[in-house]
C-alpha positions as CSV (number, residue, x, y, z in Angstrom):
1,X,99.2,105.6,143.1
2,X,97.2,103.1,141.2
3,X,94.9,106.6,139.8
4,X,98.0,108.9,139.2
5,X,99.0,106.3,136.9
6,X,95.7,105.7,135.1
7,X,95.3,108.8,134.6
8,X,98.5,109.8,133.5
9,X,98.0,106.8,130.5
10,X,94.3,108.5,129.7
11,X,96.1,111.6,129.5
12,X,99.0,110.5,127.3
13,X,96.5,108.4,124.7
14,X,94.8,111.8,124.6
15,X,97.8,113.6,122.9
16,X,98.2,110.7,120.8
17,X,94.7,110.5,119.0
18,X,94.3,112.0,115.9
19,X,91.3,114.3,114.9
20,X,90.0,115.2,111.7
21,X,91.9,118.2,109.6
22,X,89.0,120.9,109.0
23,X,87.6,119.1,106.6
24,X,86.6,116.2,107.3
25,X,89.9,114.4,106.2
26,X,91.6,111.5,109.1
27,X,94.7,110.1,108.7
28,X,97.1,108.2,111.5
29,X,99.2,106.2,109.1
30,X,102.6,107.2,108.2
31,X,103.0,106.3,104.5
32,X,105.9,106.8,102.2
33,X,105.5,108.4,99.2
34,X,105.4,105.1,96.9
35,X,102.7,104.1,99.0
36,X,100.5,107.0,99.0
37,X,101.1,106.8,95.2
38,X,99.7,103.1,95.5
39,X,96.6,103.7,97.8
40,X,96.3,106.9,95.5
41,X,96.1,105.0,92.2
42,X,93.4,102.0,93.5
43,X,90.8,105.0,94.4
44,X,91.4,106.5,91.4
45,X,91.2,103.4,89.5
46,X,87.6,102.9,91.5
47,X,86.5,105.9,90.5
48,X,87.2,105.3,86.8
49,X,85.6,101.8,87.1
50,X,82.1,103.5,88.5
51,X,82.2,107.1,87.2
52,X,84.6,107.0,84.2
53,X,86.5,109.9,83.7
54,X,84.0,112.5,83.3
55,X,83.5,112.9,86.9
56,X,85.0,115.9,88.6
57,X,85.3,115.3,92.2
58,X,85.9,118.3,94.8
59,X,88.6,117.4,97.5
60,X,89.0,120.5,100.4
61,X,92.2,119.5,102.2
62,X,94.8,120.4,104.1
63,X,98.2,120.3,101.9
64,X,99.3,116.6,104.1
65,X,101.1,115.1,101.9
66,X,98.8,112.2,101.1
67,X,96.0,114.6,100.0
68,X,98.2,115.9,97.7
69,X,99.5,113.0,96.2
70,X,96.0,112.0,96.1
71,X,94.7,114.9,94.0
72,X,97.7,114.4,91.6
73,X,97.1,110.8,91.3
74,X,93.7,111.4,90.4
75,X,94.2,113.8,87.5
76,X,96.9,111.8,86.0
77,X,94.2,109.1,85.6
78,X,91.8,111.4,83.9
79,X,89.8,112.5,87.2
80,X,89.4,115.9,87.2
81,X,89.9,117.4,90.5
82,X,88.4,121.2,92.0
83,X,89.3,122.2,95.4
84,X,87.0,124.5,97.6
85,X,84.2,124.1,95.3
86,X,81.7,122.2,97.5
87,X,78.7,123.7,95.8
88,X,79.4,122.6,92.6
89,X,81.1,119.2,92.4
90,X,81.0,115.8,94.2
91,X,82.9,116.6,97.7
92,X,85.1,113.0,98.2
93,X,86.7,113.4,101.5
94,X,88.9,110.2,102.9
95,X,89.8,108.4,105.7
96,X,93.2,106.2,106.6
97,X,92.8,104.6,110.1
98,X,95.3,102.2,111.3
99,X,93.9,98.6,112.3
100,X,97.3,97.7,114.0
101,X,100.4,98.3,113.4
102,X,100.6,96.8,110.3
103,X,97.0,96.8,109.1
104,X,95.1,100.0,108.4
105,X,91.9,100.5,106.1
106,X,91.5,103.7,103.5
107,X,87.8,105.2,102.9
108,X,87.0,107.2,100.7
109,X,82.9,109.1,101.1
110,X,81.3,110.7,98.8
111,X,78.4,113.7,100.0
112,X,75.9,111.6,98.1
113,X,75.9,108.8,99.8
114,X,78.5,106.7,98.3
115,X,81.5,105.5,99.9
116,X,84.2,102.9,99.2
117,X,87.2,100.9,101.5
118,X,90.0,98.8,101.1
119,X,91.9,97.3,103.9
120,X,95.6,97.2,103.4
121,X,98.7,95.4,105.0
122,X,102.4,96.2,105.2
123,X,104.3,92.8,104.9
124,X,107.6,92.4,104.9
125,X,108.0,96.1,103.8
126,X,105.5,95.8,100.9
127,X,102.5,96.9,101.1
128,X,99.9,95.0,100.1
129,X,95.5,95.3,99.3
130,X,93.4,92.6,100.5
131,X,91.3,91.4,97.9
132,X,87.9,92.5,99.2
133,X,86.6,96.2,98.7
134,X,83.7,97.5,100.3
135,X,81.1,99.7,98.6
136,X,78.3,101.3,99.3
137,X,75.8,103.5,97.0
138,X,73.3,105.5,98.4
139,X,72.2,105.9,102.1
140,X,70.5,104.0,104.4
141,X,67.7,105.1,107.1
């Protein structure tokens, strides 16, 4: 009985894992609009700080709603944004992977090494960044 069950629970956490969309792309936190919007904005804002503006950045997704609230977050900063044009631009794929239920962390990697997080917290329905940012130029062997 004791196996039936475990096995049952290995089965179930199966269902319930999340893979990668085709591109590369992870998300397992639910976020409302505002707060895609927020998470959206302090990657932008990143990317103005270290590229300014004049970087185009190519992001291949698949139409979640984060992704695109992401790509239009980005060119209202001044960002521009290409889509299936990994030849030719900067390919930025991201990663949102819950910590607990009310902690998760947002990645964003670049395809030349670089690649930047923030962990975030949801408090008393507000979400909210944790001062500290990881980042990480170039790669390591």
């Amino acid at each position: 009985m004791k196996t039936i069950i475990i096995g049952l629970l290995l089965l179930l956490s199966g269902c319930a894992s999340y893979q990668p969309d085709e591109y590369g792309n992870y998300n397992d936190v639910t976020l409302t609009p505002s707060e895609s919007r927020v998470i959206a904005s302090d990657v932008a804002r990143f990317l103005r700080k270290t590229d300014s503006a004049k970087r185009i950045v190519n992001i291949n997704h698949d139409n979640s709603a984060f992704a695109t609230t992401l790509i239009s977050t980005l060119r209202q900063m001044g960002i521009g944004v290409s889509v299936n044009n990994p030849d030719t631009y900067l390919n930025m794929h991201y990663r949102l992977t819950a910590l607990n239920p009310t902690q998760f962390y947002m990645t964003a990697s670049f395809n030349d090494g670089r690649h930047f997080s923030r962990i975030w917290a949801i408090s008393n329905n507000q979400l909210i960044p944790l001062p500290s940012r990881t980042a990480f130029w170039g790669t390591y062997e």
